[in-house]
C-alpha positions, 0 to 999 in steps of 0.5 A: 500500500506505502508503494502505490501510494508513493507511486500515485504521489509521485505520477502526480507531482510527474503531470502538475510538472508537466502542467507547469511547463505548459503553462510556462510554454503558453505565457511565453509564446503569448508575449512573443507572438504580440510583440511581433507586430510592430504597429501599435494596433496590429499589437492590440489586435493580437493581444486580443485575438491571443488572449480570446481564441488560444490562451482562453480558448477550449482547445487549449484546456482540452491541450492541457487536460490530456496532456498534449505538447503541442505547444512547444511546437507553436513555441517553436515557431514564435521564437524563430518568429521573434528572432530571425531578424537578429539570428537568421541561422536559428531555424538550421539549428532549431528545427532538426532539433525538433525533428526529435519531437515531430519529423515535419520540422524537417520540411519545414526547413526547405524555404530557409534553404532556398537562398544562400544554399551554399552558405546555409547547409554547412549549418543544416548539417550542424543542426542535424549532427545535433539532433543525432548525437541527442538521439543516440545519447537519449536512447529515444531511438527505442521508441520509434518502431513503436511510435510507427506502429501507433501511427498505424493504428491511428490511421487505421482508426479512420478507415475504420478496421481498428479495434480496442483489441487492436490497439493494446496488441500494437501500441505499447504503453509509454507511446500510447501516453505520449500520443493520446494523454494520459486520464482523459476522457472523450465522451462527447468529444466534439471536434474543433479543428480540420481533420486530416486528408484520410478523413475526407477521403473516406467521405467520398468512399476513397480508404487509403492508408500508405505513407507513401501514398499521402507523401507523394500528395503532399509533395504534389500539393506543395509543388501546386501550391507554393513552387510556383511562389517561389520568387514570392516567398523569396522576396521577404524573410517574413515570407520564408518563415511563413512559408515554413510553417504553411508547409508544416501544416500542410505536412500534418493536414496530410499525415495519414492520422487523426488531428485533435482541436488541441492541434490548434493552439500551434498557431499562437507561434505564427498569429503576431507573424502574420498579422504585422504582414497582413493588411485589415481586411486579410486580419478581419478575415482570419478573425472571422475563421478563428471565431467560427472555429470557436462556434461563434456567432452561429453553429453549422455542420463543419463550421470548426473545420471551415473555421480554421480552413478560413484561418489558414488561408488567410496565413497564405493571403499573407505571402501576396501582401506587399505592404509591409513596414520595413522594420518587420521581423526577420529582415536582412541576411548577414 
């Protein structure tokens, strides 16, 4: 009895740290993010969208009641926001790093290369050199086969064959832990957020659950979507990193697995970004999508996912805006 107890202690101290740094995590990310603009009101408008539809937000209680980290990826991306101006090698550092968490940062890099190649991949390759030293010394790499396996099983849970049974013969506990969190129940759960490409092709009677299948998709998306940008990327450094975390969405939109409403909360990192570059109307329109997926002001069939579809086209609108105060974040190559 003396060792479950000091075993319920302690898990319980484990997840009021965990809350901690979560709370810590979102603070943080706030203030970044609404210091990114650098007119005054763009600021105000970001405090206030900030605070109303993710630090307020019921994706973010469901985040931080399962038990989620997807935080620290929006935290990611509002320090290579904030300081890519000063440190424009940051994100060839940062994101193979993060790759231990989540291998998209590893797309997420490719606007970043795409000026100064030469110059650039030596620090690339240092990112990677990082990472791989963290991994092997973190002994992290035992978990990957079983990482791949959950994967499987959560994709599968779309198409449809997956069973509880299913699950506890393939997903191992600690994987299933950090996945899914730990105590926490989905009754009436109601998703805020786009579902993943898989789900939408169930939909209209199409099942597929290859990998490689939704690579080659995405790598045509992306040829269709931002290549032919290319030139526009390019021309700002506000731009690559935008484009880097569209890419990034964009890579998790087709990931062949489920997204959750508390997915959503990594926008904080991106919000002040691209508010400093959007003009008022483009502002106003991903207002109107956040408050949609926030069902407000009325309730519809697929409002949420519209919701943050809207938001996220409005992120892409940004790409287009030329108007731009020149002190804007991450400005000249050294």
């Amino acid at each position: 009895m003396v060792t479950n107890s000091a075993g319920k202690n302690g898990l319980l101290r484990c997840e009021n740290n965990l809350v901690d740094y979560r709370r810590d995590l979102i603070v943080r990310n706030y203030f970044f993010t609404c210091l990114t603009p650098k007119k005054f009101i763009k600021q105000i408008i970001t405090i206030l969208v900030a605070l109303t539809f993710f630090c307020y937000s019921r994706n973010w209680w469901i985040h931080l009641s399962s038990g989620q980290y997807y935080i620290v990826f929006g935290f990611i991306f509002s320090i290579t926001t904030y300081y890519y101006k000063k440190i424009s090698r940051l994100p060839l550092l940062l994101f193979p790093l993060s790759t231990l968490l989540r291998p998209f940062f590893v797309l997420a890099t490719i606007p970043f290369l795409l000026r100064n190649f030469r110059s650039k991949v030596k620090w690339l390759v240092t990112g990677f050199a990082f990472a791989l030293i963290t991994l092997l010394i973190s002994d992290t790499y035992k978990l990957m086969p079983e990482y791949n396996n959950a994967m499987k099983v959560y994709s599968s849970e779309i198409t449809g064959w997956a069973n509880e049974n299913t699950k506890k013969s393939i997903i191992g506990n600690s994987v299933n832990e950090i996945c899914t969190g730990q105590h926490v129940s989905f009754k009436n759960f109601n998703a805020a957020s786009l579902f993943s490409l898989q789900h939408y092709l169930k939909l209209v009677g199409i099942s597929l659950t290859s990998p490689l299948i939704f690579t080659s998709l995405l790598f045509l998306f992306l040829c269709v979507v931002l290549i032919p940008l290319r030139k526009q990327i390019l021309s700002r450094d506000e731009n690559i990193v935008i484009a880097s975390f569209l890419i990034y969405m964009f890579a998790e939109l087709f990931t062949p697995a489920n997204r959750n409403p508390y997915n959503v909360i990594q926008y904080l990192g991106i919000v002040g970004l691209s508010f400093d570059k959007a003009n008022y109307k483009i502002i106003a329109l991903m207002a109107i999508g956040l408050a949609l997926n926030h069902s407000f002001p009325i309730t519809f069939k697929y409002q949420r996912e519209l919701g943050e579809g809207i938001f996220l086209v409005g992120i892409y609108l940004t790409l287009f805006n030329k108007k731009i105060v020149s002190k804007t974040v991450g400005l000249h190559e050294p």
